[in-house]
N, C-alpha and C positions, 0 to 999 in steps of 0.2 A: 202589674198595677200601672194606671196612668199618673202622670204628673200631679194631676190634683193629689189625686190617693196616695203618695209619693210624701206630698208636702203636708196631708194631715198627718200620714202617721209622724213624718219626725217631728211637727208640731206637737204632738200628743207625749212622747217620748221625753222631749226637752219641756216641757209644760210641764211635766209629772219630777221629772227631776229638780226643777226650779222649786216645786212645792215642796218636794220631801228635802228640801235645804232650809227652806222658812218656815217649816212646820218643825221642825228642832233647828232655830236661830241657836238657843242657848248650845246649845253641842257644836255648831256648823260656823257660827260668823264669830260668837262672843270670844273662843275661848284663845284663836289665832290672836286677837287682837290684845286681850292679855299680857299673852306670852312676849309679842314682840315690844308692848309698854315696859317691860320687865326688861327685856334685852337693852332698851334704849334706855332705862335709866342705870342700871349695872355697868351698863359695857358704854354708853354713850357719859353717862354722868362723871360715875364713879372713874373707873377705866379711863376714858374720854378725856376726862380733865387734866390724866399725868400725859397725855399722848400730844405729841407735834400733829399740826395737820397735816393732811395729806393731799397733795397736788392744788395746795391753795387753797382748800377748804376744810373746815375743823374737822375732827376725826367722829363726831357727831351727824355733819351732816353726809360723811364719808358712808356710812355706813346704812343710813335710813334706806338707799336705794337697795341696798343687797339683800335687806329685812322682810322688805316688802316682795323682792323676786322668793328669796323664803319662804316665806307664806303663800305665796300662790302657789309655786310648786308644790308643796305638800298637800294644799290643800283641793289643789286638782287631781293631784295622785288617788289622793282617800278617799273619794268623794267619788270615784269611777268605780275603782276597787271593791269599796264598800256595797256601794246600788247595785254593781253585778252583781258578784259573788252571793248576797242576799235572794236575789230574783234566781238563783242560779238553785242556793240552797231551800227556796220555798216552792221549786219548782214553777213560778209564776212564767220564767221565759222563756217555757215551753209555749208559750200562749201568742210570741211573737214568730217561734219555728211555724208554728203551725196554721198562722194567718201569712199573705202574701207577702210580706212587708219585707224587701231587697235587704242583704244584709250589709251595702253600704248604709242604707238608712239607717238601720241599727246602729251600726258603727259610728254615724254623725251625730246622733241624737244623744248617744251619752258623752259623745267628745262633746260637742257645745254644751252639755250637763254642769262637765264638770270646767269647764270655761269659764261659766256662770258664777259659780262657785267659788272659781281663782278669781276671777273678775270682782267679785263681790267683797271678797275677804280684802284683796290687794288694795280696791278703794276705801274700806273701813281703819285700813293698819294706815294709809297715809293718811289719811284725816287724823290719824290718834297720832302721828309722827309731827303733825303742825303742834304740837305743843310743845316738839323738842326742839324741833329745828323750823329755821328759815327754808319756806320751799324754792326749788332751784328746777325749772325746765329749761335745759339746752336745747331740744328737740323733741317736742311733743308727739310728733307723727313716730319718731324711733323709739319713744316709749312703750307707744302702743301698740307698735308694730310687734317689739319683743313680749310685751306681756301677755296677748293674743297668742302668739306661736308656742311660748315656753309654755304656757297652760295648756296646748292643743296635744303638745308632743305630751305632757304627762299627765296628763287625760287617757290618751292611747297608752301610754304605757302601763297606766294601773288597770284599763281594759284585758290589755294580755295578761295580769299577774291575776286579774279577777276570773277570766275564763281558765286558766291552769291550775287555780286553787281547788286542793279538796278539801280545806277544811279551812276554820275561822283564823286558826293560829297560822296558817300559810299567807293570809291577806298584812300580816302583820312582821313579816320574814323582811321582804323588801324593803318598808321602809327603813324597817330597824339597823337592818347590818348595811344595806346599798345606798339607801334616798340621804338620811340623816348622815353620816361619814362627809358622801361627797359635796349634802349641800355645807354642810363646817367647812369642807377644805376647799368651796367653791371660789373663795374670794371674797367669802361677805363681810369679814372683821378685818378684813386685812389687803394689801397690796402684795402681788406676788413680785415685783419691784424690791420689797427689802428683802428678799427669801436669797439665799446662794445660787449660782447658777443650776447646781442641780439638781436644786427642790424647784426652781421655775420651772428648768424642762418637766419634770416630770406632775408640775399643777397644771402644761396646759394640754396631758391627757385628760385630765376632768372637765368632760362635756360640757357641769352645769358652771365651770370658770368663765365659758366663752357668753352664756345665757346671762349671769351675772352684772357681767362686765359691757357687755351688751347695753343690758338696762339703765347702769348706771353713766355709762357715756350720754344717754337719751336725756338722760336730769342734770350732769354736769359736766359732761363735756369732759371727759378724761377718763383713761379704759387703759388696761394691760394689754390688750388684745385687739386687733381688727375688728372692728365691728361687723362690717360689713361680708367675712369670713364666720364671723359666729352666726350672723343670720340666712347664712347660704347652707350653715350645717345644722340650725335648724329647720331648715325647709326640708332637707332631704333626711333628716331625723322621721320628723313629720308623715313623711311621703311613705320610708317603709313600717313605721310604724303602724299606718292606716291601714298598709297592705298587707301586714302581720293580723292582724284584727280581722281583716275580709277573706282572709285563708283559713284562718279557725276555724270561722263562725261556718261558713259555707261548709268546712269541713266536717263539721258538730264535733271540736277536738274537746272533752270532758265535758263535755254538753250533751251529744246525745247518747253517751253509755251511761 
């Protein structure tokens, strides 16, 4: 295919994913935003109030950055997951095998899907977090930077969990026992700072510690972690996941049996 034909189809791909996110808001934007109003008044209010702050700022505003990296991650995992695996079990994306369309395009078209998605959710939970707290940017450009990448890497990752799924109850495996664990023990209620030395070492095998922490050095300026080491291991998170995705698909790996 040439470039134009290139840049329709992934427009077409990412167009149709953005709609089937607006076309059930209620399922898609409402229910993230919810849940982390609940976390912020429980854990921010309640919780919040017997707590010291943390690195100078109340244990409220501590926490709105990790809530919000929360939300995106999950909500770009399920949102790739989901749209494949769908298209996968209606038979519909046969329809992209069997049109020209490069299976890097494939592959971009539902990462920026579900971008959109993290992207979407993540600006709706901070506007709902202006009620709790004081907003704080240290570094706007490093916000964006991390929330752009963390949604890309787990965009691609719910890609691979949605072309290896055979059934509906496999799309629901990952989050449960891998995504949900690690994003709790990522850093987002807490500082790995007061943990023993050897609950630290062993918090900062959790990939999404370094995404976490990452984000919220972007909004306030104080991190467990390197930032600039967390966003070098997202980039090459990134990098084989995409490449994971483009050996599949090319492969037809439970695709085309």
């Amino acid at each position: 295919m040439k470039n134009r034909e290139n840049i329709i189809s992934l427009y077409t791909i990412v167009e149709r994913e953005i709609k089937r996110t607006l076309r059930i808001w209620l399922q898609t934007l409402i229910p993230p935003v919810i849940t982390m109003s609940l976390y912020l008044v429980i854990f921010g209010n309640f919780i919040g109030s017997q707590i010291k702050g943390i690195g100078g700022f109340s244990y409220m505003e501590f926490i709105v950055p990790g809530l919000i990296m929360m939300a995106v991650i999950t909500n770009s995992y399920s949102n790739v997951v989901s749209s494949f695996y769908s298209a996968k079990f209606m038979k519909s994306i046969e329809e992209l095998f069997v049109s020209p369309t490069p299976s890097w395009v494939i592959v971009t078209g539902y990462m920026l899907g579900g971008i959109a998605r993290g992207l979407m959710v993540g600006l709706l939970v901070t506007i709902g977090s202006l009620f709790f707290a004081a907003p704080h940017i240290y570094n706007i450009f490093i916000v964006i930077l991390f929330v752009i990448l963390t949604s890309a890497v787990f965009s691609l990752a719910g890609m691979i969990n949605g072309i290896l799924a055979r059934s509906f109850d496999d799309i629901s495996i990952i989050p449960t026992f891998v995504l949900t664990p690690l994003t709790y023990l990522g850093g987002v209620f807490y500082s790995i700072s007061l943990l023993p030395d050897f609950w630290q070492k062993l918090s900062k095998l959790n990939p999404i510690l370094y995404m976490v922490n990452g984000f919220r050095y972007g909004f306030l300026g104080i991190s467990d972690i390197n930032a600039v080491f967390g966003l070098i291991m997202l980039v090459i998170f990134a990098v084989l996941l995409f490449c994971a995705n483009l050996y599949m698909l090319k492969k037809g790996i439970r695709i085309k049996t």
